[in-house]
C-alpha positions as CSV (number, residue, x, y, z in Angstrom):
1,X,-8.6,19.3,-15.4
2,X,-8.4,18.4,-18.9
3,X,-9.6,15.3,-20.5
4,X,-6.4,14.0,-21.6
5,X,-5.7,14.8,-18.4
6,X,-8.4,13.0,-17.2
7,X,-7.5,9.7,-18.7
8,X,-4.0,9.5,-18.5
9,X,-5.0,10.1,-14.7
10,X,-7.6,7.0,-15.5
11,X,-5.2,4.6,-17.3
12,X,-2.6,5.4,-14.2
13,X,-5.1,3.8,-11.7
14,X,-6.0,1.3,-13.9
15,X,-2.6,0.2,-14.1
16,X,-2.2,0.4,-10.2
17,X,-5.2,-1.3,-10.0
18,X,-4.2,-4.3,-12.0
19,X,-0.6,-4.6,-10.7
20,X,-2.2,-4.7,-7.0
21,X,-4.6,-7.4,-8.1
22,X,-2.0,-9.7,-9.8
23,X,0.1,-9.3,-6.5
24,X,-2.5,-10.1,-4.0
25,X,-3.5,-13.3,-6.5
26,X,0.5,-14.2,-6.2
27,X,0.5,-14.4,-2.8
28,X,-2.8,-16.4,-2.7
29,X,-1.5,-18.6,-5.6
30,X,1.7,-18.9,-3.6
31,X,0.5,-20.1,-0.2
32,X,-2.7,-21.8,-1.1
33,X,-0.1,-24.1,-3.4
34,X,2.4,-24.7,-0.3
35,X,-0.6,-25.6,1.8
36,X,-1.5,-28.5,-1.2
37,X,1.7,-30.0,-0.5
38,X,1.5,-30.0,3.1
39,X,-2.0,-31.9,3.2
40,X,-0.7,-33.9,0.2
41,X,2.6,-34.9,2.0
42,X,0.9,-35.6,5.4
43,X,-1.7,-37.5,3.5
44,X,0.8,-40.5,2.0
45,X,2.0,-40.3,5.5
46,X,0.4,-43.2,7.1
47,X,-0.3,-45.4,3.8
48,X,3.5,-44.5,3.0
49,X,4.4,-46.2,6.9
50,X,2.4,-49.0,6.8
51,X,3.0,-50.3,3.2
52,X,6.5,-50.3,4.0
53,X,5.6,-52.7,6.5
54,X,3.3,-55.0,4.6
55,X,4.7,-55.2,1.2
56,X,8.5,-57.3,0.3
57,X,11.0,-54.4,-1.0
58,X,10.5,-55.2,-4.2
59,X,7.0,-54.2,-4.5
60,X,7.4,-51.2,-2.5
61,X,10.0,-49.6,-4.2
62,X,7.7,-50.0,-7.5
63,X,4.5,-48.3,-5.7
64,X,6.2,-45.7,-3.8
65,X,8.2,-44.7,-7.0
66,X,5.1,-44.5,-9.1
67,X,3.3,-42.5,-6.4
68,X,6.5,-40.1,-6.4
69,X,6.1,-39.5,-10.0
70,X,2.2,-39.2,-10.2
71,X,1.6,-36.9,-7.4
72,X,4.7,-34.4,-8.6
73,X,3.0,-34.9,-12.1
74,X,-0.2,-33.4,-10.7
75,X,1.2,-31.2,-8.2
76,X,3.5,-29.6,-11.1
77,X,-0.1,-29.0,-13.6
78,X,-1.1,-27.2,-10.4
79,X,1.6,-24.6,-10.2
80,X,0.9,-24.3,-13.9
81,X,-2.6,-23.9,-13.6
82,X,-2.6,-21.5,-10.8
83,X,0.2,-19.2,-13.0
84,X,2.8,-20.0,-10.4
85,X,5.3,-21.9,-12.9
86,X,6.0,-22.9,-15.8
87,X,8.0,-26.3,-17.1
88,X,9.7,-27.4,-19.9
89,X,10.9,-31.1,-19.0
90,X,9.9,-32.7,-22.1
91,X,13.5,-33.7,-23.2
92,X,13.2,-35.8,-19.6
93,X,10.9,-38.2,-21.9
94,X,13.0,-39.9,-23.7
95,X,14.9,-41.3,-21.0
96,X,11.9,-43.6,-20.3
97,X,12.8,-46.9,-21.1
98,X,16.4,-46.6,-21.3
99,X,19.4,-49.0,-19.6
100,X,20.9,-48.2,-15.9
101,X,22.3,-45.0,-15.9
102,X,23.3,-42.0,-13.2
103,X,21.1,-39.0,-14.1
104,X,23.5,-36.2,-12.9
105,X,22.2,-32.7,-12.8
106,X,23.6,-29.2,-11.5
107,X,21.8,-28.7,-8.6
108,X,20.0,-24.4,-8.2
109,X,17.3,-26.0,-5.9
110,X,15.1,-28.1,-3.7
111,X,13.1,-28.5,-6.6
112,X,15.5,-30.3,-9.0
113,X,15.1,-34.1,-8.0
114,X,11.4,-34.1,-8.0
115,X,11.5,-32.6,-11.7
116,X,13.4,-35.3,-12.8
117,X,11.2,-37.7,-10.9
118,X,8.2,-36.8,-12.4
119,X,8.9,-37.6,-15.5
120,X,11.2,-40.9,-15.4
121,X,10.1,-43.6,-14.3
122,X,11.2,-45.7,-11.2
123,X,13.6,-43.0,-10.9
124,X,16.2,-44.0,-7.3
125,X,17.0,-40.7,-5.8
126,X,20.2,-40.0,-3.5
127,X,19.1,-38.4,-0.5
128,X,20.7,-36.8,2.4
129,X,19.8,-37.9,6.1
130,X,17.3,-35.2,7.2
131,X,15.1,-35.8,4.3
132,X,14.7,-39.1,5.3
133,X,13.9,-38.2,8.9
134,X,11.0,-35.3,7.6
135,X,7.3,-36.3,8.4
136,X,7.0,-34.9,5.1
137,X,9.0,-36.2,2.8
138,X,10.8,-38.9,4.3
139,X,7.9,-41.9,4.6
140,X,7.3,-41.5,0.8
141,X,10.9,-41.6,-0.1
142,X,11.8,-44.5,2.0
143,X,8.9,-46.6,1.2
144,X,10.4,-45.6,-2.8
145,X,13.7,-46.8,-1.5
146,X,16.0,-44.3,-1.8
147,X,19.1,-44.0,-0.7
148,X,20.4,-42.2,2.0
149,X,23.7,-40.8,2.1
150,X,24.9,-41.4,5.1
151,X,28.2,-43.2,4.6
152,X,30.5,-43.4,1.5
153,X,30.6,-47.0,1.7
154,X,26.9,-47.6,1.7
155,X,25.7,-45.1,-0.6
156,X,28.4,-46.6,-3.2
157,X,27.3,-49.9,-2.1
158,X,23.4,-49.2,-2.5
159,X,24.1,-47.2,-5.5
160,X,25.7,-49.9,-7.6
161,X,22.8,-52.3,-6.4
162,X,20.4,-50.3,-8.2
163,X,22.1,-49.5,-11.0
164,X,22.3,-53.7,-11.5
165,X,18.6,-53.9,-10.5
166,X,18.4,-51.7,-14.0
167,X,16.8,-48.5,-12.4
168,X,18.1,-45.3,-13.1
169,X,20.1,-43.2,-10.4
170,X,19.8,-39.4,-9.4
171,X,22.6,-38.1,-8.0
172,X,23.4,-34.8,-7.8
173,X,27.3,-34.8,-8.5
174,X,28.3,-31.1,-6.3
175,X,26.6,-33.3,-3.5
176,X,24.3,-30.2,-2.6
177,X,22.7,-27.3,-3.9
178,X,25.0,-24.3,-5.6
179,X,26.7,-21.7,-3.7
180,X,29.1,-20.6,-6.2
181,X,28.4,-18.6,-9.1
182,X,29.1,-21.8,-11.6
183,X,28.6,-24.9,-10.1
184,X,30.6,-26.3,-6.8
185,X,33.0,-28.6,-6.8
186,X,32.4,-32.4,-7.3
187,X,32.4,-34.7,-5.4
188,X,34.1,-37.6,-6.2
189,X,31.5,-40.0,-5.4
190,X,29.9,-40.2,-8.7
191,X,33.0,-41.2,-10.5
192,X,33.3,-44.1,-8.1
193,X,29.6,-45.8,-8.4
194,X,29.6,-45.1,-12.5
195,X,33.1,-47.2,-12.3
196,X,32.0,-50.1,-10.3
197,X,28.5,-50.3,-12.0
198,X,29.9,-49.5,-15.4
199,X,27.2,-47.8,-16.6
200,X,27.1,-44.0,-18.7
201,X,26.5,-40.9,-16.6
202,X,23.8,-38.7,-18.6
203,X,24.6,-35.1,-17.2
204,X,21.0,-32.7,-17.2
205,X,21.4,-29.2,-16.8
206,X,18.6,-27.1,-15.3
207,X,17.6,-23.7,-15.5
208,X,15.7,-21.4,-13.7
209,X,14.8,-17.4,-13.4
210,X,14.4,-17.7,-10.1
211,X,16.5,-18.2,-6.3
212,X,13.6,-19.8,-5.0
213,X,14.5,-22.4,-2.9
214,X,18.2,-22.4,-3.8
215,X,20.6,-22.2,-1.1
216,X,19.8,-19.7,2.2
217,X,16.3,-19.1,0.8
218,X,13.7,-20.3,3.5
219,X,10.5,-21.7,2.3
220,X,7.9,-19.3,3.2
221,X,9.5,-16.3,1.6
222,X,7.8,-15.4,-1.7
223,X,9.2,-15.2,-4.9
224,X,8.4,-13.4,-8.1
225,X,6.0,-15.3,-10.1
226,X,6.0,-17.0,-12.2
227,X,8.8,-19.2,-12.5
228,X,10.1,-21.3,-15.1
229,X,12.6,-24.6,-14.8
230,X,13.9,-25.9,-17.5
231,X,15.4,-29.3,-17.9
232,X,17.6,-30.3,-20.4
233,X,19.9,-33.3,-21.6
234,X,23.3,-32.8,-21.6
235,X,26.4,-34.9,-22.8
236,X,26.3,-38.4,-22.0
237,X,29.7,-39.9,-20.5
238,X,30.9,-42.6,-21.2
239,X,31.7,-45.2,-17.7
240,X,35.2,-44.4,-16.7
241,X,37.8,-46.9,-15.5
242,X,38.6,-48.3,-12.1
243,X,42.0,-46.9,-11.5
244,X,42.6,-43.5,-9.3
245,X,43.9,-41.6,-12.7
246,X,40.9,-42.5,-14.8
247,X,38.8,-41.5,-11.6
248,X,40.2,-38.1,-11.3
249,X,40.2,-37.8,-15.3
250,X,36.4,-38.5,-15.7
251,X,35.6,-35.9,-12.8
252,X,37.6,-33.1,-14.3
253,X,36.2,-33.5,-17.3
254,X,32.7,-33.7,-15.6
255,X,33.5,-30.1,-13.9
256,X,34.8,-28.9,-16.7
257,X,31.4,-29.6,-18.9
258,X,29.1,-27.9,-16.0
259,X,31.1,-24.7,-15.8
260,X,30.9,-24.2,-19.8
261,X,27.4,-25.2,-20.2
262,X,26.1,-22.9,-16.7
263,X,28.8,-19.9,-18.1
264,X,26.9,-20.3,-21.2
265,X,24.0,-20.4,-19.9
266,X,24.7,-17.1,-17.8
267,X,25.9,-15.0,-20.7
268,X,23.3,-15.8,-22.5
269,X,20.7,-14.4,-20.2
C-alpha cells in the first residue's frame, strides 16, 4: 500500500473514530441531563407540598414562581454546557416589567412554557390536568399557582384574576402542541379572557430544528444533538371587544398571523 494510500486510510478512521466518540458523548449528555431533572423535580417535591401548606397564596405563588424560573435558568446553562442545546430567548427580556398581558406562543413542544418561564418573571402558566397530577411537575406548578384547565368557566374565571393581580399569562392559544404542518386551529378561549381582562395579547413564535418532544415523540427517545429554540416577539394585539363578532374577528386574525409567520418560517429553512 501506498502512502497516500496509507493516510487517506488514516484520516478515514480518524473520522470514524471521532463521529463514534461524539455519538457515545450524546447519548451520555442526553441521559445524564434527563436524570438532572428527575432528581431536581423529585427534589422540590416535598418542600414544593409543604409550603403550599404553610404559606397564604399570595406568598406562595411569589416563591414557587421564582423557583420555576431559577431552576429552568440553571437547568437550561446545563444543556448548554453539556452541548445538548442551544437558546436564544433574549427578546424574552424585555417583557420583564411590563403590564398584565397573555403571552401567546405556537406551541412545537413540551419545552415551550418553561422557556418562556425562565426568563419572565412571575410568569402564570395555563396547564392541563395531568400535569398537575405528575409527582414531577405538578407540586411545583401548583404551589406557583397555575391554572389548570379543567373547565371553560374556571380557567376564564382564574385567568382574568391574574391578569387583574398584574401577572402575566401563558397560554398557549391552539390549546396543545402542533399536529398540523402550520399551527392548529385556535381555540377560542384566548379571545374570551383578553376581552374580559382587557388587556393586549403579545403573540411569541418559537422555533426549533428539532421534533423532540413535539407531539407522538416519547421522552426517552434520543434526538440529534444539539438543538436550538429560539424565541421571539411577535405582533402585539391589541384587547378585542366583548361581542361574539369582535370575538371571532380577533381570533381570525390571530390564526391568520401564526400561519404567515410559521409558513415563513418554513420556507425560509
Amino acid at each position: 500500500m501506498s502512502d497516500a494510500h496509507r493516510k487517506i486510510g488514516g484520516a478515514g478512521e480518524r473520522i470514524s473514530l471521532g463521529r463514534a466518540l461524539e455519538s457515545a458523548w450524546q447519548c451520555v449528555a442526553f441521559y445524564f441531563a434527563l436524570v438532572v431533572l428527575a432528581l431536581v423535580c423529585l427534589a422540590w417535591f416535598p418542600f414544593a407540598w409543604i409550603l403550599r401548606r404553610v404559606l397564604s397564596a399570595d406568598t406562595g405563588r411569589r416563591v414557587g414562581r421564582s423557583v420555576v424560573q431559577r431552576v429552568w435558568q440553571g437547568y437550561f446553562v446545563l444543556l448548554r454546557t453539556l452541548g445538548a442545546c442551544r437558546f436564544d430567548l433574549s427578546e424574552l427580556d424585555s417583557l420583564a416589567g411590563q403590564s398584565a398581558m397573555i403571552l401567546a406562543p405556537n406551541h412545537p413542544c413540551l419545552l415551550d412554557a418553561l422557556l418562556i418561564a425562565s426568563r419572565v418573571p412571575d410568569t402564570c402558566c395555563v396547564m392541563k390536568g395531568d400535569v398537575a397530577g405528575n409527582v414531577f411537575l405538578g407540586p411545583g406548578a401548583l404551589l406557583a399557582g397555575y391554572i389548570v384547565n379543567d373547565t371553560p368557566v374556571g380557567l376564564i374565571r382564574a385567568a382574568v384574576a391574574e391578569l387583574q393581580r398584574g401577572s402575566p399569562l401563558l397560554l398557549f392559544p391552539e390549546g396543545t402542541r402542533t399536529e398540523h404542518a402550520s399551527v392548529n386551529p385556535l381555540k377560542g378561549g384566548i379571545a374570551l379572557i383578553a376581552g374580559r381582562a382587557q388587556v393586549p395579547v403579545q403573540t411569541l413564535i418559537i422555533e426549533t430544528d428539532s421534533g423532540f418532544l413535539g407531539k407522538g415523540w416519547q421522552i426517552f427517545r434520543k434526538p440529534a444533538l444539539p438543538i436550538t429554540y429560539r424565541v421571539t416577539l411577535g405582533r402585539r394585539f391589541a384587547p378585542p371587544g366583548r361581542d361574539h363578532a369582535a370575538l371571532q374577528a380577533f381570533i381570525g386574525e390571530l390564526q391568520r398571523f401564526y400561519a404567515g409567520e410559521v409558513d415563513t418560517l418554513r420556507a425560509r429553512d
